[in-house]
PADO-521572 format. One record per residue (C-alpha): residue number from 1; residue in three letters; chain; x, y, z. Coordinates in nm, 2 decimals. Layout:
N
<atom num="NUM" residuo="ala" cadena="A" u="X" v="Y" w="Z"/>
...
***
This chain:
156
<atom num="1" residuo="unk" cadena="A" u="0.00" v="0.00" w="0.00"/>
<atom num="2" residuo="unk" cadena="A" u="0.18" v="0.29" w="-0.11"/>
<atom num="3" residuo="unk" cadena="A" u="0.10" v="0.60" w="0.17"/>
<atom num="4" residuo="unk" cadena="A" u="0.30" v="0.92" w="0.01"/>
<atom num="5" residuo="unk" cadena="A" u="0.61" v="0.79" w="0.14"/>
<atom num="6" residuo="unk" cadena="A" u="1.00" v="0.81" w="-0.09"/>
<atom num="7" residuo="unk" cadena="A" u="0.98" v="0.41" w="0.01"/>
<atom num="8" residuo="unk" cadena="A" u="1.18" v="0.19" w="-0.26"/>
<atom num="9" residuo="unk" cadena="A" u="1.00" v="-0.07" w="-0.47"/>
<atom num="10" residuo="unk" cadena="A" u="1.19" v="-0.38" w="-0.28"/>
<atom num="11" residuo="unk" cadena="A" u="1.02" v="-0.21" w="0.00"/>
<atom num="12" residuo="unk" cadena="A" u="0.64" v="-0.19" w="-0.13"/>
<atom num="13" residuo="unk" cadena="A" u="0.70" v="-0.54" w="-0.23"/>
<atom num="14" residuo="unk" cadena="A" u="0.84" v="-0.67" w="0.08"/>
<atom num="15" residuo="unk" cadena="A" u="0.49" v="-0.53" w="0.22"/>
<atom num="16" residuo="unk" cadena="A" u="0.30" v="-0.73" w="0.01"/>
<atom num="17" residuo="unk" cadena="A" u="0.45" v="-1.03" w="0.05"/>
<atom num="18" residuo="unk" cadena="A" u="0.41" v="-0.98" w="0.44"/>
<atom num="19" residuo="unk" cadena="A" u="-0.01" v="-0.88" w="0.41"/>
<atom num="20" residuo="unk" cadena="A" u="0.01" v="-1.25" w="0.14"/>
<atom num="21" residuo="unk" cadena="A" u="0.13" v="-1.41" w="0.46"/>
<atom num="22" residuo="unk" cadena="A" u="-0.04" v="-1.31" w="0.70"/>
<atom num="23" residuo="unk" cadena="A" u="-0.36" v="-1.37" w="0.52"/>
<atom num="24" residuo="unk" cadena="A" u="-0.24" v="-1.72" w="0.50"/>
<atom num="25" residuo="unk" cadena="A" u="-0.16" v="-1.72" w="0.85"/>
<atom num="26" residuo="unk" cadena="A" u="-0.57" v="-1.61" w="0.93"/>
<atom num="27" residuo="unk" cadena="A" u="-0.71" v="-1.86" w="0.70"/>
<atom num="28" residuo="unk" cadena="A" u="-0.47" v="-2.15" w="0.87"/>
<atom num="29" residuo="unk" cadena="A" u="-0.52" v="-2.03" w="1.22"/>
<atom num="30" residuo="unk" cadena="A" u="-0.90" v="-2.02" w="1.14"/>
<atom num="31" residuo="unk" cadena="A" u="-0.88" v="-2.42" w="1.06"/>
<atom num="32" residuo="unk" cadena="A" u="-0.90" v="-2.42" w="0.64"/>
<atom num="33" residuo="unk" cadena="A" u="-0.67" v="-2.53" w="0.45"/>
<atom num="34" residuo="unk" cadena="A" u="-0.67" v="-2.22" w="0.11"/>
<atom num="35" residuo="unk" cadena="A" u="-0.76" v="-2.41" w="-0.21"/>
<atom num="36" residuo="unk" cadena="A" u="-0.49" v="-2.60" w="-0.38"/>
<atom num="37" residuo="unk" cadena="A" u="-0.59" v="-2.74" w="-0.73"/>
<atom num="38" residuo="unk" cadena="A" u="-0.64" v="-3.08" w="-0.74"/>
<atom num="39" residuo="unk" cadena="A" u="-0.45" v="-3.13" w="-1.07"/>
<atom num="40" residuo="unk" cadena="A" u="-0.13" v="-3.38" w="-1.10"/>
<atom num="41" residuo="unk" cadena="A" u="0.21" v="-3.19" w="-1.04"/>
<atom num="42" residuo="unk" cadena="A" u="0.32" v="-3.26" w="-1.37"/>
<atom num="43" residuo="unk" cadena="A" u="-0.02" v="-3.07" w="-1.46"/>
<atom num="44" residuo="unk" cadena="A" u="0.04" v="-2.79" w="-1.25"/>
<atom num="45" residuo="unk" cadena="A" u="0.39" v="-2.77" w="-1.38"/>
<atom num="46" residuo="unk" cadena="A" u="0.36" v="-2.63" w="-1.72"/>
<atom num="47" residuo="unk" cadena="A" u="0.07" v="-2.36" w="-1.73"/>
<atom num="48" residuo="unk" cadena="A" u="-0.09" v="-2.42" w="-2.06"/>
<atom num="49" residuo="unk" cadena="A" u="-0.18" v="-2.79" w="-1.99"/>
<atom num="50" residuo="unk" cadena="A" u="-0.28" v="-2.65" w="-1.65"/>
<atom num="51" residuo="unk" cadena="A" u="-0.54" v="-2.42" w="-1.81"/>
<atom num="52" residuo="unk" cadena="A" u="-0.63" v="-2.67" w="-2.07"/>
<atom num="53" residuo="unk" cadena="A" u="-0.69" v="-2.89" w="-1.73"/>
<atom num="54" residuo="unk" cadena="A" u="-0.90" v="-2.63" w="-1.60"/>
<atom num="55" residuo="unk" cadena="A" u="-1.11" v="-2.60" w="-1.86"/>
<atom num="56" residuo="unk" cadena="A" u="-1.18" v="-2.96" w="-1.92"/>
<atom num="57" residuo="unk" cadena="A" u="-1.25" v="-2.99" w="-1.52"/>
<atom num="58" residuo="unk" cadena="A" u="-1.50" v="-2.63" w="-1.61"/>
<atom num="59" residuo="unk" cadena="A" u="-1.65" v="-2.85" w="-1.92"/>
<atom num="60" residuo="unk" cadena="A" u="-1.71" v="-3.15" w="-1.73"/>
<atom num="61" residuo="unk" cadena="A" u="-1.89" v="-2.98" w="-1.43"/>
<atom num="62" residuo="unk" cadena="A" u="-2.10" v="-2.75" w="-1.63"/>
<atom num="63" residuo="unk" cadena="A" u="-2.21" v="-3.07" w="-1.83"/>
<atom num="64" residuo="unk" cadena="A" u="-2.27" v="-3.27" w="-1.47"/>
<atom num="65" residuo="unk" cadena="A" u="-2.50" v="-2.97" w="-1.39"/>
<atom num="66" residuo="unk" cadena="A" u="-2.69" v="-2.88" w="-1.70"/>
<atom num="67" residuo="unk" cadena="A" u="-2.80" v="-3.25" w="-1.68"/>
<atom num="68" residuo="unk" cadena="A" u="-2.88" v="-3.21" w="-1.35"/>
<atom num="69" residuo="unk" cadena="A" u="-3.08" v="-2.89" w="-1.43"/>
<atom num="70" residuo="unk" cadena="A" u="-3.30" v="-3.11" w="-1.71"/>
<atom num="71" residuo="unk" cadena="A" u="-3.34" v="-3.34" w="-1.44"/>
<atom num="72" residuo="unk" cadena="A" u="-3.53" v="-3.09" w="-1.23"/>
<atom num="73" residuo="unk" cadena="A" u="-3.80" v="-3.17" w="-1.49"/>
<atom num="74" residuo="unk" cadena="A" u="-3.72" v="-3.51" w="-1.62"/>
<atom num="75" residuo="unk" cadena="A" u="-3.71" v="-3.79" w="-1.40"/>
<atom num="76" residuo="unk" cadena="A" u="-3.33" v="-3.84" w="-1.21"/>
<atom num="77" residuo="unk" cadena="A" u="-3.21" v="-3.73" w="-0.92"/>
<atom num="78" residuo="unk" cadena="A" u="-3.16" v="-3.34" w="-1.05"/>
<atom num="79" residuo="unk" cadena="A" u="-3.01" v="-3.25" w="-0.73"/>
<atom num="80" residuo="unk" cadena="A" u="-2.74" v="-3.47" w="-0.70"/>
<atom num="81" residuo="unk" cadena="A" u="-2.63" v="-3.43" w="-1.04"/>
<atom num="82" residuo="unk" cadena="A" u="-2.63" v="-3.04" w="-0.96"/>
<atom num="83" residuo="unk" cadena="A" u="-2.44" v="-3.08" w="-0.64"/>
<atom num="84" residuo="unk" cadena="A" u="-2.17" v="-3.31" w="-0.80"/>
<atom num="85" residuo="unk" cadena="A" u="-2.12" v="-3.08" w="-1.08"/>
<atom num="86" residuo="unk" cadena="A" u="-2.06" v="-2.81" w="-0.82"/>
<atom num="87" residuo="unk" cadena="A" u="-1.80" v="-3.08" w="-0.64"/>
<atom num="88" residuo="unk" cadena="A" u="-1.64" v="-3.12" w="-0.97"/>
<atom num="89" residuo="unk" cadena="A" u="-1.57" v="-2.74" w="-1.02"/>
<atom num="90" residuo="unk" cadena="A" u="-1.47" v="-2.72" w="-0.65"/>
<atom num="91" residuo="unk" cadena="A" u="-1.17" v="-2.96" w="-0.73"/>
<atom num="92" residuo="unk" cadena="A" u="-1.01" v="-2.67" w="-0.93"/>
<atom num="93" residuo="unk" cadena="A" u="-1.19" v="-2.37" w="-0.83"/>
<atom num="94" residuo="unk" cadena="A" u="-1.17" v="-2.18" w="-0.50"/>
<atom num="95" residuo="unk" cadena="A" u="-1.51" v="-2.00" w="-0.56"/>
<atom num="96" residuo="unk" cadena="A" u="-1.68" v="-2.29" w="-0.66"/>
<atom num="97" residuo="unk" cadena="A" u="-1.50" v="-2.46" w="-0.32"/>
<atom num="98" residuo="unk" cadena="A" u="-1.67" v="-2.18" w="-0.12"/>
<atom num="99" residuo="unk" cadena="A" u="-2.02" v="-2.22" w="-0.26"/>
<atom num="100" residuo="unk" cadena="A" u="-2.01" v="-2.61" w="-0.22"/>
<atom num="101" residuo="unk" cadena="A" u="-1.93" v="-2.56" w="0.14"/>
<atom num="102" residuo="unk" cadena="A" u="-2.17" v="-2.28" w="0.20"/>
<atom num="103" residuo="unk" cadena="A" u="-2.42" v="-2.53" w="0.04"/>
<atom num="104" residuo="unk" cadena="A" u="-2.28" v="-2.82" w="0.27"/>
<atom num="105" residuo="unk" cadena="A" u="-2.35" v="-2.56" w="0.59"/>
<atom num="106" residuo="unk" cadena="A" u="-2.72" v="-2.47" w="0.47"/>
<atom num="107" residuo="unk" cadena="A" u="-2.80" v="-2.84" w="0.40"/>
<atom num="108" residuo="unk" cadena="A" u="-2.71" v="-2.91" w="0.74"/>
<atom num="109" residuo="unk" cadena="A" u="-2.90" v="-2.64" w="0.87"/>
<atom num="110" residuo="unk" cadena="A" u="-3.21" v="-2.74" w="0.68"/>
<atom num="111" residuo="unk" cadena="A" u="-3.14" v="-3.09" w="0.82"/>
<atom num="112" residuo="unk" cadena="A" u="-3.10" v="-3.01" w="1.16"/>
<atom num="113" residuo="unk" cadena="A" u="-3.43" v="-2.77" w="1.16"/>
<atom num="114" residuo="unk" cadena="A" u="-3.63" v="-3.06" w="0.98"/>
<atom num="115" residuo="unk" cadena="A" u="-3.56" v="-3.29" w="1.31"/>
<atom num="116" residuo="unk" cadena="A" u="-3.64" v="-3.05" w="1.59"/>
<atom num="117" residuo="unk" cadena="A" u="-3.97" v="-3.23" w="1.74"/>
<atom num="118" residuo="unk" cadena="A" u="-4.17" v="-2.91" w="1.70"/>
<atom num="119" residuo="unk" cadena="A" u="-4.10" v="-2.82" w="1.32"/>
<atom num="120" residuo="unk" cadena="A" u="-4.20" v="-3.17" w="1.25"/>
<atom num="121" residuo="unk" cadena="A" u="-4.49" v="-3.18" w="1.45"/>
<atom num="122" residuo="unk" cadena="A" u="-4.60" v="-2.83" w="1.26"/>
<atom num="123" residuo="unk" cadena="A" u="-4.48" v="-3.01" w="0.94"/>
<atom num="124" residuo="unk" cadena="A" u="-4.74" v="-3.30" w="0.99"/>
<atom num="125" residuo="unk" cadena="A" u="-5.01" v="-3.06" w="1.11"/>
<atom num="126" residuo="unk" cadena="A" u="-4.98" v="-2.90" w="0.76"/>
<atom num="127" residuo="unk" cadena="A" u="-4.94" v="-3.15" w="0.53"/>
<atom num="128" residuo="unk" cadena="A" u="-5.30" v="-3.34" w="0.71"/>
<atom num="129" residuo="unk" cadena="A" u="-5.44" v="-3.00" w="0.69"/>
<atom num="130" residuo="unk" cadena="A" u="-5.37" v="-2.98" w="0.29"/>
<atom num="131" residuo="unk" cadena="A" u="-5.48" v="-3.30" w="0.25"/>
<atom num="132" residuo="unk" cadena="A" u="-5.80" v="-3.29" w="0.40"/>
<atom num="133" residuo="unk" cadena="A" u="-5.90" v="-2.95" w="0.25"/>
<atom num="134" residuo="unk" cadena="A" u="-5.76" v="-3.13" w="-0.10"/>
<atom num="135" residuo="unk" cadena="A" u="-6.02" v="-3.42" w="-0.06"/>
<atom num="136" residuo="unk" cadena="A" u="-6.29" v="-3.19" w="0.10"/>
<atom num="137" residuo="unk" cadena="A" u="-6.27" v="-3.04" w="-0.26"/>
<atom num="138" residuo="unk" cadena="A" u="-6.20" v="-3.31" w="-0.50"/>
<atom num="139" residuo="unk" cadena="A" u="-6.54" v="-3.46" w="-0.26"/>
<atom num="140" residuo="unk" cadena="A" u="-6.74" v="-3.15" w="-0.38"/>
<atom num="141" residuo="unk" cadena="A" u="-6.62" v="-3.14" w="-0.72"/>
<atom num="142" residuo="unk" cadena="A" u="-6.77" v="-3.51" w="-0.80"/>
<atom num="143" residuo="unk" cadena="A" u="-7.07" v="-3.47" w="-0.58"/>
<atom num="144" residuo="unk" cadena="A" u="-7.15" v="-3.15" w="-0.79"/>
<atom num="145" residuo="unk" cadena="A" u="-7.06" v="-3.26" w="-1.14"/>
<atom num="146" residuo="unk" cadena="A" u="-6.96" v="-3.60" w="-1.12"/>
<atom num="147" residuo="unk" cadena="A" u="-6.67" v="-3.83" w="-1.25"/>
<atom num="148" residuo="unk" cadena="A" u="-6.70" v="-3.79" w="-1.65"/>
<atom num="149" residuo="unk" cadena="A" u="-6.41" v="-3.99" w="-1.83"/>
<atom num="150" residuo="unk" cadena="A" u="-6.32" v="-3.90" w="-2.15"/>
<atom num="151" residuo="unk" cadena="A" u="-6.35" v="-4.21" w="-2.33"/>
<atom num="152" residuo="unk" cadena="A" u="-6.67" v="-4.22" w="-2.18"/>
<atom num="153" residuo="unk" cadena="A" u="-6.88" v="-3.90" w="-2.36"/>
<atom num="154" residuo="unk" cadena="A" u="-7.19" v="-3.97" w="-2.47"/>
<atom num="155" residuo="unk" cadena="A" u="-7.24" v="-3.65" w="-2.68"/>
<atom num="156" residuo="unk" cadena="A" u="-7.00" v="-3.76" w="-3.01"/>
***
């Protein structure tokens, strides 16, 4: 960070180097590990195979989660497929690391919430609620016009 001052370059980058680390430092102290590519070392080694990695590893995830987004609609687990794209990106990319484990966190949450004895209870209350009110109509609808197939019209 450059303040005004007649400091050198070796100096300003010295700085630098020190806010990198202690960065690191925080994020270690804090119990992550930052995101290191999952690519082989001889990968990582020579940058244009690693970007050529990178994108394959992109390629594959987005395919994994456009499936999984036309399984939302079709039958298949469209979640999963979604999720494991995600995991896929996360081996390479720190921001797709980050959403996975946000995910991971709200998931829990969700799962947690869902076994507390009084959302359930509320949960079951609802859903026998719905269903009655559902049948209470359907009930009326065929005692006021009756069940009329359509192979079964009389007025061809």
């Amino acid at each position: 960070m450059h303040t005004g001052s007649d400091r050198g370059t070796n100096e300003s980058a010295a700085s630098d180097t020190t806010t990198e680390t202690t960065a690191q430092d925080a994020v270690e102290t804090a119990g992550e590990t930052p995101h290191v590519s999952k690519a082989p070392a001889f990968i990582k080694a020579r940058k244009s195979l690693h970007l050529s990695w990178q994108v394959g590893v992109f390629v594959v995830g987005l395919a994994v989660i456009v499936a999984g987004v036309a399984m939302l609609v079709l039958p298949g687990p469209g979640w999963v497929a979604i999720f494991a794209g995600l995991a896929i990106w996360a081996t390479e990319f720190a921001w797709a690391h980050l959403v996975l484990r946000w995910t991971k966190r709200k998931v829990t949450e969700a799962a947690q919430k869902a076994l507390d004895p009084k959302v359930r209870r509320r949960n079951i209350i609802l859903t026998t609620v719905g269903l009655v009110v559902a049948a209470a109509l359907i009930g009326f609808y065929l005692w006021k016009y009756g069940l009329v197939l359509p192979w079964d019209l009389k007025d061809q």
